[in-house]
C-alpha distance (Angstrom), angle and dihedral (degrees) to the residues before:
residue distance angle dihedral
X1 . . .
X2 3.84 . .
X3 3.95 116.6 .
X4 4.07 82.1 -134.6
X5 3.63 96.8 63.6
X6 3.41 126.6 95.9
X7 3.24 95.6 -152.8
X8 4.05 80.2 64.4
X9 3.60 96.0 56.9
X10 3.60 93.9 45.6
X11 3.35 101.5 53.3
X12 4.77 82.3 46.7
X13 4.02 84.3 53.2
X14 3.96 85.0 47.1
X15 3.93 97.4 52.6
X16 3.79 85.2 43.9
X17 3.72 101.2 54.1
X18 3.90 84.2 40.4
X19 3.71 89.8 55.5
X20 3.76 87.5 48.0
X21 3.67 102.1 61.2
X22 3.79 89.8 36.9
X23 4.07 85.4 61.4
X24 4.22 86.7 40.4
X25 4.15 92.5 56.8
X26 3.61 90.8 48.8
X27 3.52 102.6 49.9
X28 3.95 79.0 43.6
X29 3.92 95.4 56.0
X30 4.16 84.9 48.4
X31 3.13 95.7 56.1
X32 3.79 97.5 46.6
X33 3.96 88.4 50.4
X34 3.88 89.2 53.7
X35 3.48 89.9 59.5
X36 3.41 100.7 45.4
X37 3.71 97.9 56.1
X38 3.92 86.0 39.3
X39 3.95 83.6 61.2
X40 3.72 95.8 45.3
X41 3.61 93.9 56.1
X42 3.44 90.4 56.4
X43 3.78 96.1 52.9
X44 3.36 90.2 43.4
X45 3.60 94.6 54.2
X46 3.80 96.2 39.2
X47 3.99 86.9 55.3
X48 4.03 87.4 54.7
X49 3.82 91.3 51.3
X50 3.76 101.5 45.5
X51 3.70 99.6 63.4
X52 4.63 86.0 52.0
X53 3.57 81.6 50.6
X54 3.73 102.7 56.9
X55 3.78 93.5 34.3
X56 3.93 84.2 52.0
X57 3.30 88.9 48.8
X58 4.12 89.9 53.4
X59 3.57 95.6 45.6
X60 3.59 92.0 47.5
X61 4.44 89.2 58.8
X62 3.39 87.9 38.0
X63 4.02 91.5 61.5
X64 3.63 96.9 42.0
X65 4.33 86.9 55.8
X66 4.27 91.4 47.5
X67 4.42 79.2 54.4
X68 3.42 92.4 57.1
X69 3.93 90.9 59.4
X70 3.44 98.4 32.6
X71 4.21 117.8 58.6
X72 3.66 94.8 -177.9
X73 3.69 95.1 42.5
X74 3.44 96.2 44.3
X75 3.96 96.1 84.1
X76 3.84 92.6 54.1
X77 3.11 92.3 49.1
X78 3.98 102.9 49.3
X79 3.77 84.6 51.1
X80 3.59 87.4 53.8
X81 3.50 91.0 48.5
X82 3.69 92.4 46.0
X83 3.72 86.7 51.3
X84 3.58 93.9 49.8
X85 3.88 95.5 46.6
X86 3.69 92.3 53.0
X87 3.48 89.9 51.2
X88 3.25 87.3 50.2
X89 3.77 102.5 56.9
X90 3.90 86.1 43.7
X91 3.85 89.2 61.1
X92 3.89 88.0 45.3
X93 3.70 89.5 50.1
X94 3.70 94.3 46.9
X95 3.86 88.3 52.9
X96 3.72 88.8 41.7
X97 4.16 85.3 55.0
X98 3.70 90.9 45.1
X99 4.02 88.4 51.7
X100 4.00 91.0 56.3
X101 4.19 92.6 43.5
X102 3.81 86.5 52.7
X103 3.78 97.5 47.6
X104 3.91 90.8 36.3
X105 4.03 87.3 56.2
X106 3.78 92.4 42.1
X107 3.71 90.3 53.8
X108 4.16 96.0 43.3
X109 4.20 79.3 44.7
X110 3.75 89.5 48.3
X111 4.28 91.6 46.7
X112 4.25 85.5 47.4
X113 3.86 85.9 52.8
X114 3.94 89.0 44.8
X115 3.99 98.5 38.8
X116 4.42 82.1 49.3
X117 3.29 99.0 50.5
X118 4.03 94.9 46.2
X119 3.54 80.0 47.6
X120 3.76 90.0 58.8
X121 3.95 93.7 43.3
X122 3.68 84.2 52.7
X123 3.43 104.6 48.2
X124 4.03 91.0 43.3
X125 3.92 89.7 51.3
X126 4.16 88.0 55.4
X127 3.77 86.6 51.0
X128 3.44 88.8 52.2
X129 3.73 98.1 46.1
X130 3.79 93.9 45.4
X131 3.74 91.9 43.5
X132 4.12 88.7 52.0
X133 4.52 82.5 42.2
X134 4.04 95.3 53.4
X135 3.87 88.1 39.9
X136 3.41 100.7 50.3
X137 4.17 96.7 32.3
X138 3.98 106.5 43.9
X139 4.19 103.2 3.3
X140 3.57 93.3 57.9
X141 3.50 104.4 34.8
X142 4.01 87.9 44.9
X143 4.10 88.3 59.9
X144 3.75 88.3 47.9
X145 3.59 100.2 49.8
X146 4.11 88.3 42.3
X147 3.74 88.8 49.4
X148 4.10 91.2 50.9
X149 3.89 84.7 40.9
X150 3.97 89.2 59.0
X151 3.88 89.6 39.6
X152 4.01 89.6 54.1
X153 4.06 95.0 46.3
X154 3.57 88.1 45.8
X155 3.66 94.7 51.6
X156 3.76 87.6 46.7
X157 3.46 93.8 48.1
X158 3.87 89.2 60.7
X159 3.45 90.0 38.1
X160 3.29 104.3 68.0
X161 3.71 103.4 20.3
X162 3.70 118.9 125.6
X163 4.00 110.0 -95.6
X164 3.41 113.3 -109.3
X165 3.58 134.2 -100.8
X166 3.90 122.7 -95.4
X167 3.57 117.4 -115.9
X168 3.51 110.7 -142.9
X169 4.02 112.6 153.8
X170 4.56 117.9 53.8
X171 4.04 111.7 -154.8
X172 3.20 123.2 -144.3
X173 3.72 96.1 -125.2
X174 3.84 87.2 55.3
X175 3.86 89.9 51.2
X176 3.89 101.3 65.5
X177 4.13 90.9 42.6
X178 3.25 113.8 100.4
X179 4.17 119.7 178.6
């Protein structure tokens, strides 16, 4: 290939552009494997808390019936229950705050994947155009001007050749040949 070809150049902007989007899928397939571990820890964590939270939830009725029988036990045990309610809603809130980070990073993951892939449209829409610019601006006027350049030597060519010679005898031989 000749540096001094377009043809050359094209096919260096092609590799590039290739290389590009190679890069662009990558960093794509990252990003989708972040978020899918990011969203398995969260089930997996949310599965851990939901049994506490139910067998909080039975220990806490199961206090407040022993108070019933029991006057002098029943104040320890509604501050026990109290204790074990609020620390209850803290774990709820703490799952409820783990719910919004999840679904805030699966929305800033799903804007990445959106903001990449317009990227890619983008960026394949500028080959395009340039592609379309180089053929219609130097490949096309390049044949043109080779074309008239042929044309011109040609017509030189006959120009200023030498006029042929007359023919003015036929041989036999020559006669019967045909080809």
């Amino acid at each position: 290939m000749n540096p001094n070809e377009p043809q050359f150049w094209t096919m260096i902007f092609t590799i590039v552009v290739a290389i590009c989007f190679i890069v662009m899928a990558v960093a794509m397939i990252a990003i989708a494997l972040v978020v899918r571990r990011v969203t398995t820890t969260v089930k997996r964590v949310e599965e851990r808390i939901d049994p506490l939270i139910d067998k909080l939830n039975l220990i806490s009725v199961q206090g407040r019936e022993i108070s019933v029988g029991v006057n002098e036990v029943t104040v320890n045990l509604s501050t026990a229950t109290r204790y074990l309610a609020e620390s209850t809603e803290l774990i709820r809130d703490e799952v409820q705050e783990l719910r919004q980070i999840v679904n805030s990073t699966a929305i800033t993951a799903r804007d990445k994947v959106e903001l990449v892939s317009r990227t890619i449209d983008r960026t394949q829409m500028q080959v395009i155009d340039t592609t379309d610019f180089v053929q219609a601006k130097i490949v096309e006027p390049a044949r043109e001007i080779a074309a008239i350049m042929a044309g011109v030597k040609k017509g030189l060519e006959v120009l200023f050749a030498p006029t042929p010679k007359q023919i003015d005898r036929v041989y036999v031989e020559e006669e019967m040949f045909i080809g």
